[in-house]
C-alpha positions as CSV (number, residue, x, y, z in Angstrom):
1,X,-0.2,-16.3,-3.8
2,X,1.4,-12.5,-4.8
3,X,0.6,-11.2,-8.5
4,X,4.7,-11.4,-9.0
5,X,5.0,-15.5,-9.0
6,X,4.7,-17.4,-11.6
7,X,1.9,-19.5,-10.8
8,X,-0.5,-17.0,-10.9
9,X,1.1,-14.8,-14.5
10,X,0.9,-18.3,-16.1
11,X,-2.4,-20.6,-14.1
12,X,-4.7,-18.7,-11.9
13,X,-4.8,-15.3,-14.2
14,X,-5.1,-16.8,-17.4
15,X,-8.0,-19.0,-16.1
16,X,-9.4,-16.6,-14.3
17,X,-9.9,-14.1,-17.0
18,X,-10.7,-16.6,-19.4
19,X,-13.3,-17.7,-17.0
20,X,-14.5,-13.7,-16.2
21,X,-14.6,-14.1,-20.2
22,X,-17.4,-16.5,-20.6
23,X,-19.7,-15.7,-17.6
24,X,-22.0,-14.1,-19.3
25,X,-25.0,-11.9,-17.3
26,X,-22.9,-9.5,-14.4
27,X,-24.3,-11.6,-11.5
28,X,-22.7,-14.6,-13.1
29,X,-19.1,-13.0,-13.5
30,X,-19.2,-12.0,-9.8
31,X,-20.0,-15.1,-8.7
32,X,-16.6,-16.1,-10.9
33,X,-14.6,-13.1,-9.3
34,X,-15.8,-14.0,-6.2
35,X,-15.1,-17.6,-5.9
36,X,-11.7,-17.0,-7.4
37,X,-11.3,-14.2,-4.9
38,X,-11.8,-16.4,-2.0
39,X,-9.6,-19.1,-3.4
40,X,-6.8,-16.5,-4.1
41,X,-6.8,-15.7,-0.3
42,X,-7.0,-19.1,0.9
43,X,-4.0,-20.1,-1.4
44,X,-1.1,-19.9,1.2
45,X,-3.3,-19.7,4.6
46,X,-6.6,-21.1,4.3
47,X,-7.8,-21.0,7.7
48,X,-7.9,-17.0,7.4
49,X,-10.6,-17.0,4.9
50,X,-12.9,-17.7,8.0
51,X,-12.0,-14.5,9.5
52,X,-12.3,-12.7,6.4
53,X,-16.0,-13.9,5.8
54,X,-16.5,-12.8,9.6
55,X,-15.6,-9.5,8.8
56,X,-17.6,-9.1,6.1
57,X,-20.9,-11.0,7.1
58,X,-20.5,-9.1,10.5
59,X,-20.1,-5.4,8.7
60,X,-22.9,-6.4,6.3
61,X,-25.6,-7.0,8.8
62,X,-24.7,-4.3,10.7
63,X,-24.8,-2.1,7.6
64,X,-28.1,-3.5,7.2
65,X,-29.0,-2.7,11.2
66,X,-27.8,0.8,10.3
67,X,-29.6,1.5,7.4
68,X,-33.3,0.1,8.9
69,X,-32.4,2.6,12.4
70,X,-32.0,5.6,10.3
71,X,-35.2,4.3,8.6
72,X,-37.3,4.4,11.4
73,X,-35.6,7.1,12.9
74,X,-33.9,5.5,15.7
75,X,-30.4,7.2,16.0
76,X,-29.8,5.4,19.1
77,X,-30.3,1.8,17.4
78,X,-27.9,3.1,14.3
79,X,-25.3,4.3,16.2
80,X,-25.1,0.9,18.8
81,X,-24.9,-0.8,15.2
82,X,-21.8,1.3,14.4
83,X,-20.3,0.7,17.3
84,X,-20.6,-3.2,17.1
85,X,-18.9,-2.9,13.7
86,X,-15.8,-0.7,14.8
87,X,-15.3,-2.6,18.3
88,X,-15.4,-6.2,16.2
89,X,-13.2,-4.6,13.0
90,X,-10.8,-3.0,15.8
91,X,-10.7,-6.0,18.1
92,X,-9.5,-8.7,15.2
93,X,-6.5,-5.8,14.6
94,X,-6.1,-5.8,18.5
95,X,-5.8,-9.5,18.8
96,X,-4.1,-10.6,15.4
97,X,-1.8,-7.8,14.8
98,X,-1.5,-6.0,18.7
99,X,-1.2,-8.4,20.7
100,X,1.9,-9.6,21.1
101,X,3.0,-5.8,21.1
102,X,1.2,-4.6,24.2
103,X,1.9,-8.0,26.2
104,X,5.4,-7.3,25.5
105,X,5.1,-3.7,26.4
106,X,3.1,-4.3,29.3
107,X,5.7,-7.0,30.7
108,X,8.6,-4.6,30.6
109,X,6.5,-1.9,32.4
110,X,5.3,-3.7,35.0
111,X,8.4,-6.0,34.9
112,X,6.8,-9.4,34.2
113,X,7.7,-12.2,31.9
114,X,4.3,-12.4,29.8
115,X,3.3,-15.3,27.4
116,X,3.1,-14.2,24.1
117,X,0.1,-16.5,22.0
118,X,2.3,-15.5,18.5
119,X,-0.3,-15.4,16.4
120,X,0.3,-15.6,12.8
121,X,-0.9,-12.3,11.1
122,X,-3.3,-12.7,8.7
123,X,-2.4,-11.0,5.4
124,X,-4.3,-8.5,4.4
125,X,-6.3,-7.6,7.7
126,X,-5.4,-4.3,7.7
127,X,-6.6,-3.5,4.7
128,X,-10.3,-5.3,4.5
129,X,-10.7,-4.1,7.7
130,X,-10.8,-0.1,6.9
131,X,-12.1,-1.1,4.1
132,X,-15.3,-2.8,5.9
133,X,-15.4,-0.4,8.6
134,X,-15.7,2.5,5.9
135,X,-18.5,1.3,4.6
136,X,-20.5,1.0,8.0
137,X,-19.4,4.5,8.9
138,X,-20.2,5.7,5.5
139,X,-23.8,4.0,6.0
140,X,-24.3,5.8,9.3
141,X,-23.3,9.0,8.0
142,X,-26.1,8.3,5.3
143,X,-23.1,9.2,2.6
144,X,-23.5,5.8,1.0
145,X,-26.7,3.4,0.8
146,X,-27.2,0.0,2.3
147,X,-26.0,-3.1,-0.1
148,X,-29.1,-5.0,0.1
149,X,-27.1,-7.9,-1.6
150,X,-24.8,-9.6,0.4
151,X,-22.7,-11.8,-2.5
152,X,-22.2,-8.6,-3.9
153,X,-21.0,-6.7,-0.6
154,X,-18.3,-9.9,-0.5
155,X,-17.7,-9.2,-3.4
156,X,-16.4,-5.5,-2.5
157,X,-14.4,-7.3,0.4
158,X,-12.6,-9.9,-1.5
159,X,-12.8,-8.7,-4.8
160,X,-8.5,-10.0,-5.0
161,X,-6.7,-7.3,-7.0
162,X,-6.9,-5.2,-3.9
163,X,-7.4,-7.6,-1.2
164,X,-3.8,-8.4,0.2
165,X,-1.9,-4.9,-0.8
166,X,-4.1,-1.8,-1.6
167,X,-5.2,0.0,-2.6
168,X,-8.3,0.6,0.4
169,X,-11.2,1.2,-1.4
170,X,-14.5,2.9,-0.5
171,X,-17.9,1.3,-0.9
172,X,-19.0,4.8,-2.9
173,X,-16.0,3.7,-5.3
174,X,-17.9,0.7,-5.9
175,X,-21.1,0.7,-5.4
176,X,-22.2,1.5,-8.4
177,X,-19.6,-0.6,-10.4
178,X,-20.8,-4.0,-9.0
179,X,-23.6,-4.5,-10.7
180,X,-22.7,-1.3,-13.6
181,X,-19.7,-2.4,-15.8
182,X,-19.2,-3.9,-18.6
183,X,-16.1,-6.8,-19.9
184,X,-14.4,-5.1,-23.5
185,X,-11.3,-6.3,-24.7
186,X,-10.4,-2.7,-24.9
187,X,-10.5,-2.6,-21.2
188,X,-8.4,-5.9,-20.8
189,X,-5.8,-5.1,-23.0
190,X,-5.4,-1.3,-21.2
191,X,-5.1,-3.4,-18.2
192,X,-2.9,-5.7,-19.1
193,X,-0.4,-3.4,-20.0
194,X,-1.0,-0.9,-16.6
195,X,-0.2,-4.7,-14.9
196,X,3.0,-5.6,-17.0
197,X,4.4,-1.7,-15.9
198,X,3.8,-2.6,-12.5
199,X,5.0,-6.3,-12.8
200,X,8.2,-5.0,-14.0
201,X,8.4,-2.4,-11.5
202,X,8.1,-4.8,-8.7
203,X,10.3,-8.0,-10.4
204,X,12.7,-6.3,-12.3
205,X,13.6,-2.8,-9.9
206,X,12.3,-3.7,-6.5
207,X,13.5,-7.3,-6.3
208,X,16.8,-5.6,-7.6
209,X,17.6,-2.8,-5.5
210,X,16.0,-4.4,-2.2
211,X,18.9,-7.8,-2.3
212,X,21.0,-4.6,-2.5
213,X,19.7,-2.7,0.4
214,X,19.3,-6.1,2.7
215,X,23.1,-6.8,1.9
216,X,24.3,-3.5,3.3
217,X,21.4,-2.6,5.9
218,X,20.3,-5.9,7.5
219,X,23.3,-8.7,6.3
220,X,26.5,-5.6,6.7
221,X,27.9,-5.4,10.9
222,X,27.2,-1.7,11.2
223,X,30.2,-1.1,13.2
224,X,32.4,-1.0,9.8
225,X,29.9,0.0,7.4
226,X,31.0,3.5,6.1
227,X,28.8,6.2,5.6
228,X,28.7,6.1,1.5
229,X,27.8,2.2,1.5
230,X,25.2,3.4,4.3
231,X,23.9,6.3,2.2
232,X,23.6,3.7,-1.1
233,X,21.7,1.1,1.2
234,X,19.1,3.1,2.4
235,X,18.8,5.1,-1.2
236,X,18.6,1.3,-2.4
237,X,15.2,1.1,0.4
238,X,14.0,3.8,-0.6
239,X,13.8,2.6,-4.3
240,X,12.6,-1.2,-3.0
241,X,9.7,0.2,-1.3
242,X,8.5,2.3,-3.8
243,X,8.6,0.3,-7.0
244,X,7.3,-2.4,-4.8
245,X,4.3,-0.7,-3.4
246,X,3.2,1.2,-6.5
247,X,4.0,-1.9,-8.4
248,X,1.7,-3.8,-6.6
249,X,-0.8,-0.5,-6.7
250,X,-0.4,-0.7,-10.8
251,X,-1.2,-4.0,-11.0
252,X,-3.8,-4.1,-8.8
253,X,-5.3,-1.1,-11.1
254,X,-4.7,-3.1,-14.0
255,X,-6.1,-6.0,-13.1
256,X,-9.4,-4.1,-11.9
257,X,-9.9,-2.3,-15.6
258,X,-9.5,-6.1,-17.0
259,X,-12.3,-7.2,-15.0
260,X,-14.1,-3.2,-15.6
261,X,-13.3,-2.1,-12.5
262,X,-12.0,1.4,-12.4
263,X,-9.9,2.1,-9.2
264,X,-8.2,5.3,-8.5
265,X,-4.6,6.2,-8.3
266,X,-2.4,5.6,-5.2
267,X,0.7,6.8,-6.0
268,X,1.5,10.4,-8.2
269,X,5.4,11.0,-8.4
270,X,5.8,10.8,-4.6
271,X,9.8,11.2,-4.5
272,X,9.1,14.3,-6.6
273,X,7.4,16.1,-3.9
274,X,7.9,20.1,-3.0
275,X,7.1,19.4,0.3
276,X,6.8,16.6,3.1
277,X,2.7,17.3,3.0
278,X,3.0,17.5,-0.7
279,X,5.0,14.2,-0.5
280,X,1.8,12.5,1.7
281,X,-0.5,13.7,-0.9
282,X,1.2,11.5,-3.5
283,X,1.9,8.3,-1.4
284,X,-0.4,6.0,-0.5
285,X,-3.0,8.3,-1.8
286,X,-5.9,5.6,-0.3
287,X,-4.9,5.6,3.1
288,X,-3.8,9.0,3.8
289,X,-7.4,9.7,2.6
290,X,-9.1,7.3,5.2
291,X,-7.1,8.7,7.8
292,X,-8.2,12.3,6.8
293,X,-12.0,11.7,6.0
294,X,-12.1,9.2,9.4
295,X,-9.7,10.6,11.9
296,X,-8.0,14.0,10.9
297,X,-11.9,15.5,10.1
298,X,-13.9,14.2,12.4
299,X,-11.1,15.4,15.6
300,X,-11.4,18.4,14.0
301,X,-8.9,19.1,11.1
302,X,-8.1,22.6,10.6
303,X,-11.1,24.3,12.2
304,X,-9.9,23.2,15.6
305,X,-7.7,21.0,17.2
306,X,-5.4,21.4,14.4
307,X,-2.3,20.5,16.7
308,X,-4.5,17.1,18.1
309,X,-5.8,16.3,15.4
310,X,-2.6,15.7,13.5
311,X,-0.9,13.8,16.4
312,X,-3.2,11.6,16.5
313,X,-3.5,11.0,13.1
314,X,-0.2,10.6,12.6
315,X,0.5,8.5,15.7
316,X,-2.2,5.9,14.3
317,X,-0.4,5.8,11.0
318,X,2.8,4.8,12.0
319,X,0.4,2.3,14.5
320,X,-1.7,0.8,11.4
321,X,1.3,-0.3,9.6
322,X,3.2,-2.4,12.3
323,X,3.3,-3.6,15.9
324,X,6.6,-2.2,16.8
325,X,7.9,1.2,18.3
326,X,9.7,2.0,14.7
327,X,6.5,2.7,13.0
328,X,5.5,4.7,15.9
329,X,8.5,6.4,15.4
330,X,8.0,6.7,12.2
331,X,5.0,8.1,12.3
332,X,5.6,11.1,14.4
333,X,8.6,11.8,12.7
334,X,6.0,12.8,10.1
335,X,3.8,14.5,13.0
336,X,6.9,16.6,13.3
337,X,7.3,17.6,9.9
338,X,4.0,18.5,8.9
339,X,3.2,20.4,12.0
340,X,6.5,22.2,11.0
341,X,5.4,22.8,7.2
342,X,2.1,24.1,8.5
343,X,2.8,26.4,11.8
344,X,6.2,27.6,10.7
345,X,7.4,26.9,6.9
346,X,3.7,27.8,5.4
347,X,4.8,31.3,5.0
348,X,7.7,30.3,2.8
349,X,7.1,27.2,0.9
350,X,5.4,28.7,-1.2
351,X,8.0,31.2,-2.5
352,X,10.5,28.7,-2.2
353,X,10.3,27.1,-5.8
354,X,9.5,22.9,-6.6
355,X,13.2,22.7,-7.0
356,X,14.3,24.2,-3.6
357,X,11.4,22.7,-1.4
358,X,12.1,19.3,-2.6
359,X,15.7,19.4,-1.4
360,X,15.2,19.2,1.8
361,X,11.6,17.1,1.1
362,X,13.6,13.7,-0.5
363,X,16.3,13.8,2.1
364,X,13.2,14.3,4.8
365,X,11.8,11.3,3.2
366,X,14.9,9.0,2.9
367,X,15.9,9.6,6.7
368,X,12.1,8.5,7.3
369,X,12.6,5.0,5.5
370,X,15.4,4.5,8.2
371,X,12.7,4.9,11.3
372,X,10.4,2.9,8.8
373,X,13.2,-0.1,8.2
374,X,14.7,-1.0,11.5
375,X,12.4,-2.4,14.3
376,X,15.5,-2.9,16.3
377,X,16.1,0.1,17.8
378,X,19.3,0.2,19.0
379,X,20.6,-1.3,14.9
380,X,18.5,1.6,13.9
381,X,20.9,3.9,16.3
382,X,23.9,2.4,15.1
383,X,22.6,2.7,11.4
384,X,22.4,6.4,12.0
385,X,26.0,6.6,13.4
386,X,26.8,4.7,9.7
387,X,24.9,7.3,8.1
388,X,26.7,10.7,9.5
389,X,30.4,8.8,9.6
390,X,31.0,7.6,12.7
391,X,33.3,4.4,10.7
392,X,34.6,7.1,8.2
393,X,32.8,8.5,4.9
394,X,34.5,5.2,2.5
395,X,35.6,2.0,2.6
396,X,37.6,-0.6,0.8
397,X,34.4,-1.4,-1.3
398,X,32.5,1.9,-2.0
399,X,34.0,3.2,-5.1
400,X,33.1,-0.1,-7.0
401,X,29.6,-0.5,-5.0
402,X,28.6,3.1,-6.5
403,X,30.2,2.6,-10.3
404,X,28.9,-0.8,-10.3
405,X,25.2,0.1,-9.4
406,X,25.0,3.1,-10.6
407,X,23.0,2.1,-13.8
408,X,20.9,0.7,-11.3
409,X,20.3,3.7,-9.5
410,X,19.6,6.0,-12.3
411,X,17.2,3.8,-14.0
412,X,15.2,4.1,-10.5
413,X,15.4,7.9,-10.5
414,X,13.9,7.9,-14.2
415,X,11.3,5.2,-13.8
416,X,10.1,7.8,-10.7
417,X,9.4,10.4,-12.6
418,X,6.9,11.5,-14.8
419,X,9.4,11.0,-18.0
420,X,8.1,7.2,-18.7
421,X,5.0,7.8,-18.7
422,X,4.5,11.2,-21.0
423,X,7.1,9.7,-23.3
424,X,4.6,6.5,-23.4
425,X,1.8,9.3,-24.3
426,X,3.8,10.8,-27.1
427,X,3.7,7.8,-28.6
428,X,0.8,6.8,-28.2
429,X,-0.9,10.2,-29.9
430,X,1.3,11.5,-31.6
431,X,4.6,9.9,-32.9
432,X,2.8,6.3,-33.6
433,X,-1.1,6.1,-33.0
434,X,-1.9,4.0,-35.7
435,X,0.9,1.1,-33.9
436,X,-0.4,1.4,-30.8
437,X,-1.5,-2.5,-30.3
438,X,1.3,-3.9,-31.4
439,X,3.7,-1.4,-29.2
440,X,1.9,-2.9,-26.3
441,X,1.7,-6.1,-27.5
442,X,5.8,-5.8,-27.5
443,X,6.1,-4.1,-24.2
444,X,4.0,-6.3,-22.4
445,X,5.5,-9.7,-23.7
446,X,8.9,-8.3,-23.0
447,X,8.1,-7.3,-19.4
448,X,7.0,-10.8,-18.9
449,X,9.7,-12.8,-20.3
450,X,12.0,-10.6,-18.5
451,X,10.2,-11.0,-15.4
452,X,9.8,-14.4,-16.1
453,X,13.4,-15.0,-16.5
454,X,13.9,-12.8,-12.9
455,X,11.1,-14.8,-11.3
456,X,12.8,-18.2,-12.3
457,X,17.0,-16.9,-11.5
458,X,15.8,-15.5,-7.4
459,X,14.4,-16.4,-4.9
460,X,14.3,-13.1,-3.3
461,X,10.8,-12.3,-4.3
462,X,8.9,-10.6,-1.3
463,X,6.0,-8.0,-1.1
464,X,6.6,-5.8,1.7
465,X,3.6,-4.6,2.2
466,X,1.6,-8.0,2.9
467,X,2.9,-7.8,6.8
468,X,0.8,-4.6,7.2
């Protein structure tokens, strides 16, 4: 089930909050988010809820291992504990989500025709799985104490605004709200509204401008496709995948402050970067963070090993979000550009101005979502011929493919920037306070009948980041 169907806007969310609504002590209404959570998951593949309560029984037992070690002293004990956790969380990604990669790799190394087990992967790993193994680290590091309770640890597993898509959350984000928070209609309707914005960003812009981009970069022979159509297409990409991800990231905040969960921001304005570190300091705010707090710091960050450090890091980011050379690709085409921005542009970006660091930061970005979008590599090649004129800068359809989506295309820009959202807080405070209800109430219930409409006219409906 994704948030953008129209099963759950119209079945599971209205019964769930009503539901939410009537439990009444805080153990009660985890017991309903819970249940609901689990259900949620199991609704398109239920077998995978197994591994799920695996991961989590596993990481809470060995939190628990963890916590009596350091009690009685016994570092050995606490860190063999650890070590279970990572191997298990790191073998399910190995198995579920690797597997196929490195049989495949290892066949055309050592020339042998292997046989590849396909297994299905299970949405969402990714994500519960640094989300579990944080905990047990942070339990080791004594930065967090041990959850004595395990529905409520589940809880913080599947808890199913952030299961599938993000954002990763920390235990210390949480700890304290899952037993401390309280259900006010305040809250839900703030939430509400935080979900319809990302609803529409995902239905209405996303769905939009990816048919676009999968017409002209997957469905288009690249040996004809001139470079403007090629430059629209990926532009077109680069719109799908954010409005889609920080859609998903709205509505997963959203849905959290309905049920009084307060999670923190995972996007901020990314396209609107000064630089390409700026721009990873604004995307996918909650992984870049695990990577830095679990791998960048602990290799040694910038007291040593700076150079390491951020190959490695970077080399495991483009690994975490696919099993396929492009996002390894990906991924150290970033390397490249920070270590550039830090050993050889430092001296100047800051001089340089917002304005004339991000014009070489967007472009930076948008030739990224090329590594990031074909896993062939040799289309991915021929893409790049499309892209620097190799079948001429127009063709027969260009002129009307740019006049005819340009509305499109500038309604993305806007809804990017800050502009929507200080606009909204004008209103709010200052131009119409006292209306304030009843502006949402009219934002939110056109979003959804628009949406709606969308949801019920396509069929192109997909969350991209659910095969991560």
């Amino acid at each position: 089930m994704v948030f953008s169907s129209l099963p759950f806007l119209y079945v599971f969310l209205p019964v769930c909050v009503l539901l939410y609504a009537l439990a009444r002590s805080i153990g009660q209404k985890n017991a309903v988010l819970t249940g609901l959570s689990l259900l949620f998951y199991a609704w398109g593949e239920p077998v995978w809820v197994v591994l799920l309560l695996f991961s989590a029984t596993l990481d809470f037992f060995c939190g628990q291992a963890i916590g009596r070690a350091r009690k009685n002293g016994s570092h050995r004990a606490a860190k063999a504990a650890l070590i279970v956790s990572l191997t298990a969380n790191l073998s399910l990604l190995a198995v579920f989500k690797y597997l196929d990669f490195f049989l495949e790799n290892a066949g055309l190394l050592f020339r042998f025709v292997p046989s590849l087990p396909g297994i299905a992967l299970p949405i969402g790993i990714s994500f519960y799985t640094f989300q579990t193994m944080s905990y047990t680290i942070d339990v080791y590091k004594g930065q967090v104490g041990v959850q004595r309770s395990y529905p409520d640890f589940l809880l913080f597993v599947s808890l199913f605004p952030q299961l599938i898509a993000g954002p990763i959350l920390r235990y210390s984000e949480l700890e304290h709200q899952l037993r401390n928070r309280a259900f006010t209609w305040e809250n839900c309707a703030a939430g509400v509204t935080r979900f319809a914005c990302g609803l529409g960003k995902k239905v209405l812009l996303a769905n939009t401008a990816g048919e676009i981009a999968k017409t002209l970069l997957s469905d288009s022979p690249l040996d004809i496709l001139p470079a403007a159509d090629a430059w629209f297409g990926i532009l077109m990409y680069t719109a799908q995948i954010y409005f889609d991800f920080s859609g998903y990231s709205d509505m997963a905040i959203g849905l959290g402050r309905v049920f009084g969960f307060k999670y923190g921001e995972n996007f901020r304005y990314p396209y609107f970067a000064a630089s390409v570190t700026d721009f990873w300091r604004r995307w996918h705010i909650s992984l870049g963070s695990f990577f830095r707090d679990y791998v960048y710091i602990p290799l040694g960050g910038n007291r040593k090993r700076v150079f390491l450090s951020l190959f490695m890091t970077w080399f495991l980011t483009g690994m975490w979000h696919g099993a396929s050379w492009n996002f390894i690709l990906w991924g150290l085409y970033y390397f490249v550009w920070l270590a550039i921005e830090r050993f050889v542009l430092k001296r100047f970006l800051p001089g340089a101005g917002r304005v004339a660091s991000a014009v070489y930061t967007f472009p930076a970005v948008v030739i990224g979502w090329v590594l990031f979008y074909f896993t062939d590599i040799n289309r991915m090649a021929s893409f790049f011929g499309c892209l620097f004129g190799q079948n001429g800068a127009v063709g027969a359809q260009t002129a009307s493919l740019w006049i005819g989506r340009l509305p499109l295309l500038l309604l993305c820009i806007v809804a990017a920037c800050p502009l929507p959202k200080a606009f909204a807080e004008w209103v709010r405070k200052t131009a119409l306070p006292k209306a304030q209800p009843v502006l949402a109430l009219c934002y939110n219930s056109a979003v959804l009948l628009l949406c709606t409409v969308s949801l019920a006219a396509q069929s192109y409906n997909p969350f991209l980041y659910f095969r991560f």
